[in-house]
C-alpha positions in Angstrom: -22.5 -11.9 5.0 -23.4 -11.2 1.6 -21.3 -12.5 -1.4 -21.1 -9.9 -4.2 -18.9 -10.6 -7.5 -17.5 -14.0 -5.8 -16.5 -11.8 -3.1 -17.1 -12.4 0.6 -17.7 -9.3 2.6 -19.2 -8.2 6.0 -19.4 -4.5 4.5 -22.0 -3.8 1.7 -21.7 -2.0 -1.4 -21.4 2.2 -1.0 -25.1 2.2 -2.5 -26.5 1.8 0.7 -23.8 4.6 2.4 -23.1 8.1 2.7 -18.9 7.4 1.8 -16.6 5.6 -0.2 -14.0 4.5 2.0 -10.6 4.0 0.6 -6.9 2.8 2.3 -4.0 2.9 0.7 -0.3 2.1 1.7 2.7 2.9 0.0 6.1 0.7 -1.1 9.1 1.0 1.1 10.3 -2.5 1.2 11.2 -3.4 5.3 9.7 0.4 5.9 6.1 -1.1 5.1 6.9 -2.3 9.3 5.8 1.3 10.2 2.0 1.3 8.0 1.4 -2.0 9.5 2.1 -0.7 13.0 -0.1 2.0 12.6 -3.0 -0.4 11.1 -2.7 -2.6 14.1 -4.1 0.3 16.0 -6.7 1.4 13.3 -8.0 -2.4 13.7 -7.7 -2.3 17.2 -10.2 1.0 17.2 -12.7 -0.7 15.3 -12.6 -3.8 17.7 -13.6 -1.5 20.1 -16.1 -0.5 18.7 -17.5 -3.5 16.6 -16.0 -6.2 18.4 -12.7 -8.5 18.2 -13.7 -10.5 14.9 -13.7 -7.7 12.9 -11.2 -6.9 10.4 -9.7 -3.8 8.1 -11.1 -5.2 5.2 -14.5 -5.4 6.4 -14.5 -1.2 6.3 -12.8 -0.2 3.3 -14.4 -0.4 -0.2 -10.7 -1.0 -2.4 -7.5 -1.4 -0.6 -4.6 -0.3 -2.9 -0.8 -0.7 -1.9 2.5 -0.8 -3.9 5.2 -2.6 -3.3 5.2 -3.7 0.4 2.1 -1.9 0.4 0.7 -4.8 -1.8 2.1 -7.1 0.7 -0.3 -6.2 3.3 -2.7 -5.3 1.2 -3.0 -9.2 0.1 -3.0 -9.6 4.0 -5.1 -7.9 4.6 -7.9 -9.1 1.6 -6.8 -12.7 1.1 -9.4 -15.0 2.2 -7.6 -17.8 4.4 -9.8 -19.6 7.5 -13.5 -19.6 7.2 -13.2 -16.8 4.3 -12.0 -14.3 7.2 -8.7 -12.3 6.3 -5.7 -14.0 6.2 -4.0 -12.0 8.8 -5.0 -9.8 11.9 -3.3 -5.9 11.1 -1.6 -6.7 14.5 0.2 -9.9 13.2 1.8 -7.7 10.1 4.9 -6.2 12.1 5.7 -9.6 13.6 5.8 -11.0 10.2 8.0 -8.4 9.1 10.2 -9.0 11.8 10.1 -12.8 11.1 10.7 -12.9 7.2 12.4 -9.4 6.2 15.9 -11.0 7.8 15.7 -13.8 5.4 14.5 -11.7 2.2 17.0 -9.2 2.9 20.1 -11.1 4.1 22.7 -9.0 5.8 26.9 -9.2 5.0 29.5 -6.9 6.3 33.0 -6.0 5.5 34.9 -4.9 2.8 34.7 -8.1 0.7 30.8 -7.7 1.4 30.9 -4.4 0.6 33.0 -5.2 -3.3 30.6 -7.9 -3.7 27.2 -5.1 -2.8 29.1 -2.9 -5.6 29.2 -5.1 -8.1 26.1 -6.7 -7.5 24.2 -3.1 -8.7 26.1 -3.4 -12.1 25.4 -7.2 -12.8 22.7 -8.6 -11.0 19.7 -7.8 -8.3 21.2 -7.4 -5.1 19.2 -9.9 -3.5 17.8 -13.4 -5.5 14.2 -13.5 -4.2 13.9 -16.6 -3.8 13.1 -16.7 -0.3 10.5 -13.9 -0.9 8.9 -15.4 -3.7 8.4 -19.2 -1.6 7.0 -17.1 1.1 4.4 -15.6 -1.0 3.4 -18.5 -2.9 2.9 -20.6 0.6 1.0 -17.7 2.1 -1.0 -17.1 -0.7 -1.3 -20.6 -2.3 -3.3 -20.6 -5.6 -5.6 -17.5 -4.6 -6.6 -15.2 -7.5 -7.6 -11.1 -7.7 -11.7 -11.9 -8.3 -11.6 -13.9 -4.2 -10.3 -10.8 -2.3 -12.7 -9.8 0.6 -13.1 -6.6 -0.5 -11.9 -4.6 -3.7 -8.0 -4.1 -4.4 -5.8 -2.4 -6.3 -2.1 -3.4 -6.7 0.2 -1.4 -9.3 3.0 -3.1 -11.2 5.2 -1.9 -14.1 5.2 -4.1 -17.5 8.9 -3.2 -19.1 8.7 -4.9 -22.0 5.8 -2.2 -23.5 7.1 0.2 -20.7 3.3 0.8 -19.2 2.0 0.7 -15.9 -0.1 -2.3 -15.2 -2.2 -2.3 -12.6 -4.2 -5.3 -11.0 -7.6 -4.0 -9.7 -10.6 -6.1 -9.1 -12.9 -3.7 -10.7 -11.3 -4.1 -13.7 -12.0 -8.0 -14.1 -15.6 -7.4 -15.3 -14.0 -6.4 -18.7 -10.6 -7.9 -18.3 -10.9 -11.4 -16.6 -7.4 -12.2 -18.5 -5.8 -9.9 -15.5 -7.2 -12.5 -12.7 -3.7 -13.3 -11.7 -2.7 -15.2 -8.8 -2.4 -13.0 -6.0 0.9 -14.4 -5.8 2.2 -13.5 -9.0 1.0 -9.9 -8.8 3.0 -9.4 -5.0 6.5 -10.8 -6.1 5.8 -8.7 -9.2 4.8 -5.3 -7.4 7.9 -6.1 -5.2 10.0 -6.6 -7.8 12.3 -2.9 -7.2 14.7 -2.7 -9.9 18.4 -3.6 -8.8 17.2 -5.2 -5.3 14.8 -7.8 -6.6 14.6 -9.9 -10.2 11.7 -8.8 -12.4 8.7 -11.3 -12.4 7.8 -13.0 -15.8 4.0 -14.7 -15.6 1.1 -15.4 -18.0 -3.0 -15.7 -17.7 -5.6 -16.5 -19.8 -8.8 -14.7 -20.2 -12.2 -16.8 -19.8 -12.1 -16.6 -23.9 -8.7 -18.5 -23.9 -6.3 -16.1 -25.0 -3.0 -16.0 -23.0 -1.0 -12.8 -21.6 2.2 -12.0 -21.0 3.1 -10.4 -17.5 7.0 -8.3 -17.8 6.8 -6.9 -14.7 8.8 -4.8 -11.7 7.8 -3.1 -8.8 5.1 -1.0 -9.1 6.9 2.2 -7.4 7.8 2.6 -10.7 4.8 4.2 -11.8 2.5 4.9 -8.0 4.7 4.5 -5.1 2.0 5.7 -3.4 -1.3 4.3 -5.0 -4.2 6.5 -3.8 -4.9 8.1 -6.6 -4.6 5.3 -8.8 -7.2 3.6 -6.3 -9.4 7.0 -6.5 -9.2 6.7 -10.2 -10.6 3.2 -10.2 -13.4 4.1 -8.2 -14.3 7.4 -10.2 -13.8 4.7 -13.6 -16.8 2.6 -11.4 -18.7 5.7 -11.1 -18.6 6.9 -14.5 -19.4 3.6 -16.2 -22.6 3.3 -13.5 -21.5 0.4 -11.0 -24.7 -0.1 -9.3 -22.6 -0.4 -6.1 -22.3 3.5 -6.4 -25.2 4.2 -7.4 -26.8 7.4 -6.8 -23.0 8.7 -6.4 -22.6 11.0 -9.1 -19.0 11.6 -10.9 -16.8 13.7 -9.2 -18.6 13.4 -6.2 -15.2 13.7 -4.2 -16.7 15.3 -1.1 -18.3 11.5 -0.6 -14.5 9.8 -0.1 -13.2 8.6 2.8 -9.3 8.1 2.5 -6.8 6.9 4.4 -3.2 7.4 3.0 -0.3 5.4 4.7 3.1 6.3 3.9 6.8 4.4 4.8 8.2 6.8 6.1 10.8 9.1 4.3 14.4 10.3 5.3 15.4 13.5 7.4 15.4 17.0 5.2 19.3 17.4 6.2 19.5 13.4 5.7 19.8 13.2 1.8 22.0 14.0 -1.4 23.3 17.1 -2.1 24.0 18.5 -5.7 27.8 19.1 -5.0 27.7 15.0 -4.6 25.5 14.4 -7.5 27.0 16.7 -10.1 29.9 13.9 -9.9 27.7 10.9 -10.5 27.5 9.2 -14.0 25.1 6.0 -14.2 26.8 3.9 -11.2 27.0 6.9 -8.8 23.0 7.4 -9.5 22.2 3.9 -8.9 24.6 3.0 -6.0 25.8 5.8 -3.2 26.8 5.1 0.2 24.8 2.1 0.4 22.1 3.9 -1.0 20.2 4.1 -4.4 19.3 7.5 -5.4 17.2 7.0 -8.7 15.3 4.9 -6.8 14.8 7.0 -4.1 14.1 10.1 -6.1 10.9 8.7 -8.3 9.5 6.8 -5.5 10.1 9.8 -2.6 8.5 12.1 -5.7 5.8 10.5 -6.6 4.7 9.4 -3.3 4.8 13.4 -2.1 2.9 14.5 -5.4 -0.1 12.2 -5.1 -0.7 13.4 -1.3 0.3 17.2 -2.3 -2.7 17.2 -5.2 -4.9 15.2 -2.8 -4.5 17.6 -0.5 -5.2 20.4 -2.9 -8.4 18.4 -3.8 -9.9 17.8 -0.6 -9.5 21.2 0.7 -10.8 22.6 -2.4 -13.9 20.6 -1.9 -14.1 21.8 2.3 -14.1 17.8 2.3 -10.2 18.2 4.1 -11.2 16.0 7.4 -11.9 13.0 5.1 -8.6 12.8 3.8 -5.7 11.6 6.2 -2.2 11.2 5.4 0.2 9.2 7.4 3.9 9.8 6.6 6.6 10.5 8.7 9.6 12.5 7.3 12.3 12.5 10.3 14.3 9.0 9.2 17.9 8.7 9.7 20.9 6.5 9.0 19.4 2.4 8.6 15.9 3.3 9.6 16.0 5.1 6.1 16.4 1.8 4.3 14.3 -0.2 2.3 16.3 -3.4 3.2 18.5 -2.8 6.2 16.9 -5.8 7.8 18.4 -6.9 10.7 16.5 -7.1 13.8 17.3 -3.9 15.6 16.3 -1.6 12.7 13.3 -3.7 12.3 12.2 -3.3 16.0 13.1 0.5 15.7 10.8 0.6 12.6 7.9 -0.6 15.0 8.7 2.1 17.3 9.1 4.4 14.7 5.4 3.7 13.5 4.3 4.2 17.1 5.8 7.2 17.6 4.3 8.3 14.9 0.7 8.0 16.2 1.5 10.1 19.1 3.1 13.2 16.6 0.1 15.6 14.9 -1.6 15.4 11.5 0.8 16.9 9.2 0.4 18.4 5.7 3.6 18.5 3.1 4.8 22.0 2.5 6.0 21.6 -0.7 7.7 24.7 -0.9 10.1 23.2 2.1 9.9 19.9 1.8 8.8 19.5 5.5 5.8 18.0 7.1 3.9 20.5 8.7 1.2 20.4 11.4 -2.5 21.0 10.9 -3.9 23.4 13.3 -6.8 21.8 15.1 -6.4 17.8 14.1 -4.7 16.8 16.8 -2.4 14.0 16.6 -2.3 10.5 14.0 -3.5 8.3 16.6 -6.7 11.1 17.5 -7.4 11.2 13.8 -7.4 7.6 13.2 -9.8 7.0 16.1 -11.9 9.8 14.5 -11.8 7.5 11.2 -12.4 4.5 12.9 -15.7 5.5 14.4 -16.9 7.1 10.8 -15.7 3.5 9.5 -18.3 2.0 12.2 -20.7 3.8 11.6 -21.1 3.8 7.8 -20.5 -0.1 7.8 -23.8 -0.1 10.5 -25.4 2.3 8.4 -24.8 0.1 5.5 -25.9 -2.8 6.8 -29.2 -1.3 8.2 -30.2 -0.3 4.7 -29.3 -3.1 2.8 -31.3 -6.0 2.1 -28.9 -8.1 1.9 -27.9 -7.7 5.6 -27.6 -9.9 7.9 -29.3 -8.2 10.9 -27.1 -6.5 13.8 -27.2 -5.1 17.0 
């Protein structure tokens, strides 16, 4: 192992590979159960191949996730025993079954129901606190620059209403953002009317302080892969030598894969006959729902893929690009914080089930996920990625000299 920018990593920089590898996982709050279902099997295929020790973030360049997305994406990069990754991809879901019960406690009845209503108007639904211990024991006093491999994590600042977005790349110029990893998950978590903001300060290695006003960053990329594309192309252009002799633009030389939580039925949503009666309250709290909420981050999320799409097909380059998301969710399963254990465990089936359904593009003149001829199915496709994962880590690692040597 080589250690590059105080970062530990069995992979080596893209300069001595053909791709640049990117993963990327969307917010979705208890919904992040189905992306970590389906990245225990990606991990799984590269054990196969590359044995049992190996990890997720031992193939990707950056990670980026939002939300619950940067959950696991800390997870996943967070250095814990003998600087390996904090958690196996296959211990996510049982987390999520474990903790999203007590981040997201569950009343019922009408008094429960009074109490939901007037929580939206005066206060986050739920008080974090349980989340935000969680985190800091998981996580202790780790900071952005000791990731195992690159990550990018949005957040929202409200107090100057930007996006702010944690990204190791960035800390060559900006070591003021080396936040604790902590801080930047309860703050990337942090949806409006479910979860209190997240106030925090750093200091830069010159001594100046900066505020942190932050909420979760499905404000501004629910789903993060073309903010993570956009740091790498920033890399690029300001001639990283870890992508060097990659030229700008160079997208045909990405490797991305796009993890989504999942988004209700077509037939499943809001109509306009309901929301033409809706002032402020109805918009923010409907049926146990919150449709502002679920508007920008269901939006965004389907614009980034939709352009990506566009991109990679543009460029012939559309078998590098795989998008996850499954659009058939109904009733609890559609929640980001119906946690109680059934819906949980029906989330995990629901990420399985998703393996076994086709590669699907957004049609985004319907709305509908639609299948692409000739991909077969999620699961096919991820083994696909897995092996061109293998084998531009070996290819990597053969041409470095900074390689340990392998078999």
């Amino acid at each position: 192992m080589e250690m590059e920018g105080g970062r530990w990593s069995m992979n080596q920089p893209p300069t001595y590979g053909e791709m640049i590898t990117i993963l990327s996982i969307d917010g979705g709050g208890i919904r992040g159960t189905i992306p970590a279902t389906i990245l225990s099997f990606l991990e799984h295929q590269l054990q196969i191949l590359d044995g049992e020790d190996v990890r997720i973030a031992d193939y990707f360049d950056v990670i980026a996730g939002t939300s619950t997305g940067g959950l696991v994406t800390a997870m996943l990069a967070t250095p814990g025993k003998d600087n390996r990754p904090l958690y196996a991809a296959k211990d996510i879901p049982t987390f999520y079954l474990e903790h999203c019960p007590k981040i997201f406690p569950q009343s019922s009845g009408v008094l429960a129901s009074t109490t939901k209503l007037w929580g939206v108007v005066s206060r986050p639904k739920y008080d974090g606190k349980y989340l935000h211990d969680l985190i800091r024991r998981e996580l202790g006093d780790k900071k952005l620059h000791q990731t195992l491999t690159n990550i990018v994590v949005p957040t929202f600042d409200i107090r100057i209403m930007q996006p702010a977005v944690f990204s190791t790349y960035q800390l060559r110029d900006y070591s003021i953002k080396d936040a604790l990893l902590s801080d930047i998950c309860i703050s990337t978590s942090a949806a409006p009317t479910y979860l209190p903001a997240h106030y925090f300060e750093t200091m830069g290695s010159d001594g100046m302080v900066k505020n942190f006003h932050l909420v979760d960053g499905g404000v501004a990329a629910n789903n993060p892969t073309l903010v993570a594309v956009g740091e790498v192309t920033r890399e690029i252009f300001r001639k990283n030598p870890d992508f060097f002799p990659i030229k700008p633009m160079d997208y045909g030389r990405f490797l991305v894969i796009s993890l989504g939580t999942g988004s209700p039925k077509s037939t499943d949503n809001y109509s306009a006959k309901d929301a033409a009666k809706w002032g402020v309250l109805g918009w923010l709290y409907h049926n146990g729902g919150t449709p502002l909420i679920d508007t920008f981050t269901h939006a965004s999320s389907d614009m980034v893929d939709f352009h990506l799409s566009v991109v990679f097909r543009a460029l012939h380059s559309e078998r590098n690009y795989l998008r996850i998301q499954g659009d058939t969710l109904t009733g609890h399963a559609s929640s980001v914080d119906i946690a109680t254990k059934e819906n949980l465990e029906n989330l995990v089936m629901i990420g399985s089930d998703l393996l076994k359904k086709p590669v699907s593009r957004l049609n985004m003149e319907t709305g509908l996920f639609e299948p692409v001829e000739g991909e077969g199915t999620n699961e096919q496709a991820l083994t696909r990625f897995a092996k061109l994962l293998s084998d531009e880590r070996r290819l990597r690692m053969q041409r470095s000299p900074h390689s340990p040597s392998i078999k």
